[in-house]
C-alpha positions in Angstrom: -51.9 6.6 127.2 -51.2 9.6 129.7 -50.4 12.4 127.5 -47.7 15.5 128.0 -49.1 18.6 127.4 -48.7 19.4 123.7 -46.1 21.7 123.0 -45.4 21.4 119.3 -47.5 19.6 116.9 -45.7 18.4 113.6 -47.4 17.9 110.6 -46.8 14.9 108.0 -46.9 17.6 104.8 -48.4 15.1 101.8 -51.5 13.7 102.4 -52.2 15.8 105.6 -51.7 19.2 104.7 -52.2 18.9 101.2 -54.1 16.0 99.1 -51.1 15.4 97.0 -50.7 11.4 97.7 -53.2 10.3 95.1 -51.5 12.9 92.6 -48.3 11.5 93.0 -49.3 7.6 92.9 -50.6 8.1 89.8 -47.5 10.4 88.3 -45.6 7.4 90.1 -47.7 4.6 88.1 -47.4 6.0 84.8 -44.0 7.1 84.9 -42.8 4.0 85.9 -44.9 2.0 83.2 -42.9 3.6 80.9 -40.0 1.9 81.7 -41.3 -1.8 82.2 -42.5 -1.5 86.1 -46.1 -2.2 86.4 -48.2 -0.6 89.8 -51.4 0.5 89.8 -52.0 3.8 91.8 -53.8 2.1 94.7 -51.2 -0.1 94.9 -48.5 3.0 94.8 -50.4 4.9 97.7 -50.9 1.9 99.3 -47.5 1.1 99.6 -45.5 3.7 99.3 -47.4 6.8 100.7 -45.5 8.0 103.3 -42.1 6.4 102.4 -39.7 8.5 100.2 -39.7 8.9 96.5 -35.7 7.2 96.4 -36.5 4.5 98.5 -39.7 3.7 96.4 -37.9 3.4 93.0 -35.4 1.3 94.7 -37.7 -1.2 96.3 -39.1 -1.4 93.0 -36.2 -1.8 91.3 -35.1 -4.8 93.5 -38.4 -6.5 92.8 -38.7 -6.0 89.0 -35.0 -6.8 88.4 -35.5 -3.5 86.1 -33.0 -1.0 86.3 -34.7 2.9 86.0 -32.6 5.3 83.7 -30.1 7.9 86.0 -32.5 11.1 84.7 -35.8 9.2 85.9 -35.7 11.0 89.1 -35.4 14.3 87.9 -37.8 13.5 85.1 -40.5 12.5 87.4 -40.0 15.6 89.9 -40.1 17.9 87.0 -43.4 16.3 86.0 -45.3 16.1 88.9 -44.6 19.3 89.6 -46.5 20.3 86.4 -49.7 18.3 87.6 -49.3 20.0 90.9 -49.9 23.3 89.2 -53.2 22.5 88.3 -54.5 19.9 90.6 -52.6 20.2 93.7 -55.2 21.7 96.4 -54.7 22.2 100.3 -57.2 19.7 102.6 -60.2 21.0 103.9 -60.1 23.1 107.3 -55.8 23.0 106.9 -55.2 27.0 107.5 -58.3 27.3 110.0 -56.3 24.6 112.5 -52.9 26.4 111.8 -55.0 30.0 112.5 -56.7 27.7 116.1 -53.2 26.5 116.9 -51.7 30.2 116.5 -54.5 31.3 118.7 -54.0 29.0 121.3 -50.1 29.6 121.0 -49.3 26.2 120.1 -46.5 26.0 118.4 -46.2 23.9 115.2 -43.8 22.5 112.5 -44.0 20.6 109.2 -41.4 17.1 109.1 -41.9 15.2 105.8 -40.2 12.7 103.6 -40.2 15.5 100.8 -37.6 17.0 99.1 -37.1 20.9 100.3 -37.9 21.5 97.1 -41.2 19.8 96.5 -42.1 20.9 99.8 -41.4 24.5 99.2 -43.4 24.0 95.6 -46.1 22.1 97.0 -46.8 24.1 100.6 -46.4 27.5 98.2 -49.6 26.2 95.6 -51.3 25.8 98.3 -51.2 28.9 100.1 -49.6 27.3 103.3 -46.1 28.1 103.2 -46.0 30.9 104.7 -47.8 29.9 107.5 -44.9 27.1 108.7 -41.8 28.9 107.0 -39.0 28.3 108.3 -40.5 25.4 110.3 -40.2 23.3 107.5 -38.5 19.8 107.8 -37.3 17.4 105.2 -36.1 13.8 105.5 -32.8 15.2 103.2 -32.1 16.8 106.7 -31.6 13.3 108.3 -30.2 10.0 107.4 -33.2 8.0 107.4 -36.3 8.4 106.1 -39.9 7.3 107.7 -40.6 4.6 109.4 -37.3 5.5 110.9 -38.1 8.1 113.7 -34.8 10.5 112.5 -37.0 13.3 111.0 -39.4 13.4 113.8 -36.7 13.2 116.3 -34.7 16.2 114.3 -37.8 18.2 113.9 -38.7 18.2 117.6 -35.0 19.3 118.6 -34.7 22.5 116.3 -37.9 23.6 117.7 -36.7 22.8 121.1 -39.1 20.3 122.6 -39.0 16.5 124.2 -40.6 14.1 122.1 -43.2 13.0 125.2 -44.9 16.9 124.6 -45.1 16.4 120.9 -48.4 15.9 118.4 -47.8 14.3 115.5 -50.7 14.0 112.7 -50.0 11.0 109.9 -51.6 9.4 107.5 -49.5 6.6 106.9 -48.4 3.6 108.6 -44.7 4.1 108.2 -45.3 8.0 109.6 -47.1 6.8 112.2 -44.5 3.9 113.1 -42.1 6.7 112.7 -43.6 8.9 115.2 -43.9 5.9 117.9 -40.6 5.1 117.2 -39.9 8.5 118.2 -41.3 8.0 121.5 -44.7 10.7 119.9 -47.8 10.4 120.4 -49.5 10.7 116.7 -52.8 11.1 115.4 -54.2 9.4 112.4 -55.6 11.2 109.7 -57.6 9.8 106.6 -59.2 12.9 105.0 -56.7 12.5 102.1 -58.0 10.9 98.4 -55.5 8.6 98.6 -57.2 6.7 102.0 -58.4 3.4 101.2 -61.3 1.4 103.4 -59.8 0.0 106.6 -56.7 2.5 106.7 -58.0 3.9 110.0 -57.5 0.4 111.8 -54.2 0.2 110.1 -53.3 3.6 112.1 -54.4 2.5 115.2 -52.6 -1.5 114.9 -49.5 0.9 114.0 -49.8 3.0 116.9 -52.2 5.9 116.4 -54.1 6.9 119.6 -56.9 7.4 117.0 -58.1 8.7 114.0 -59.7 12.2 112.4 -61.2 12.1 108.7 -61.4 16.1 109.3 -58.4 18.4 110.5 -60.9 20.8 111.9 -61.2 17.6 114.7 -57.4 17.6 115.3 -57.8 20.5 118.1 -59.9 18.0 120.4 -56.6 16.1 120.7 -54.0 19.6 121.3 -53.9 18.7 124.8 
């Protein structure tokens, strides 16, 4: 692929900035056991990483013919964001490839299938939000979430740069498909606890023009 120079890189939040994925899958498994809906966390992550919370529970819903109560969103939120109090940690070498990019002058956003909410919580235990505030995109801000390319597409346009000069780093297949879609090139990531063996290839078959288990590695590809 002949790359654009890179003018903005935009950051998948969950899973690439912070190793919330495997933290959530299993919020995700137990809380829906509780009501009848049986997934393992693998299978959660597996599935669902990347995709967001609303459009999980409805998939599921559909399959399992079980209908979840009206407060189980909420519920859940409010939960997981306890566990991210105490187990919620950034991913190795995140703030030292915001502090290269800021050096280089490489402008950068965040564009996730978060709510603003759990994106503000989430980026703020971590220490990062003030680094990407108010570059901070959620999929509430678009009609479609991921693998449709709308948050991508919207992030790119408020920071004022064509698709073509874009980085996008992912860790899931729908991001990834998202940021094709988008007409992006993206990067693969599988640092996160969530990453399963094989997840790399399934990058690449999705799109990715390759794949980094360490964000300190992402700069190589900052063209």
């Amino acid at each position: 692929m002949n790359r654009a120079t890179t003018e903005l890189v935009i950051f998948d939040c969950d899973g690439v900035l912070i190793d919330s994925e495997i933290i959530a899958a299993r919020a995700q498994s137990q809380a829906l056991a509780a009501h009848g809906i049986d997934i393992s966390p693998q299978d959660a992550a597996r599935r669902f990483a990347g995709i967001p919370d609303h459009d999980m529970w409805l998939t599921l819903q559909s399959e399992s013919s079980i209908r979840l109560p009206a407060d189980f969103e909420s519920d859940y939120a409010a939960h997981l964001a306890k566990v991210f109090e105490s187990e919620l940690r950034a991913l190795p070498h995140a703030q030292d490839l915001i502090t290269t990019l800021r050096a280089r002058g490489v402008p950068y956003c965040v564009a996730s299938s978060s709510t603003p909410e759990k994106l503000r919580k989430a980026l703020g235990l971590t220490g990062l939000w003030p680094l990407f505030e108010p570059h901070v995109f959620s999929v509430s801000q678009v009609r479609r979430g991921k693998p449709a390319p709308d948050i991508f597409l919207f992030a790119a346009k408020q920071m004022g740069v064509a698709p073509e000069c874009c980085l996008v780093i992912e860790d899931s297949v729908p991001g990834v498909t998202a940021a094709r879609a988008a007409g992006m090139p993206v990067l693969g990531y599988t640092g996160a606890s969530h990453i399963a063996a094989g997840h790399d290839a399934r990058l690449r078959h999705a799109g990715a023009l390759g794949t980094v288990g360490d964000l300190a590695d992402v700069n190589a590809y900052v063209l």
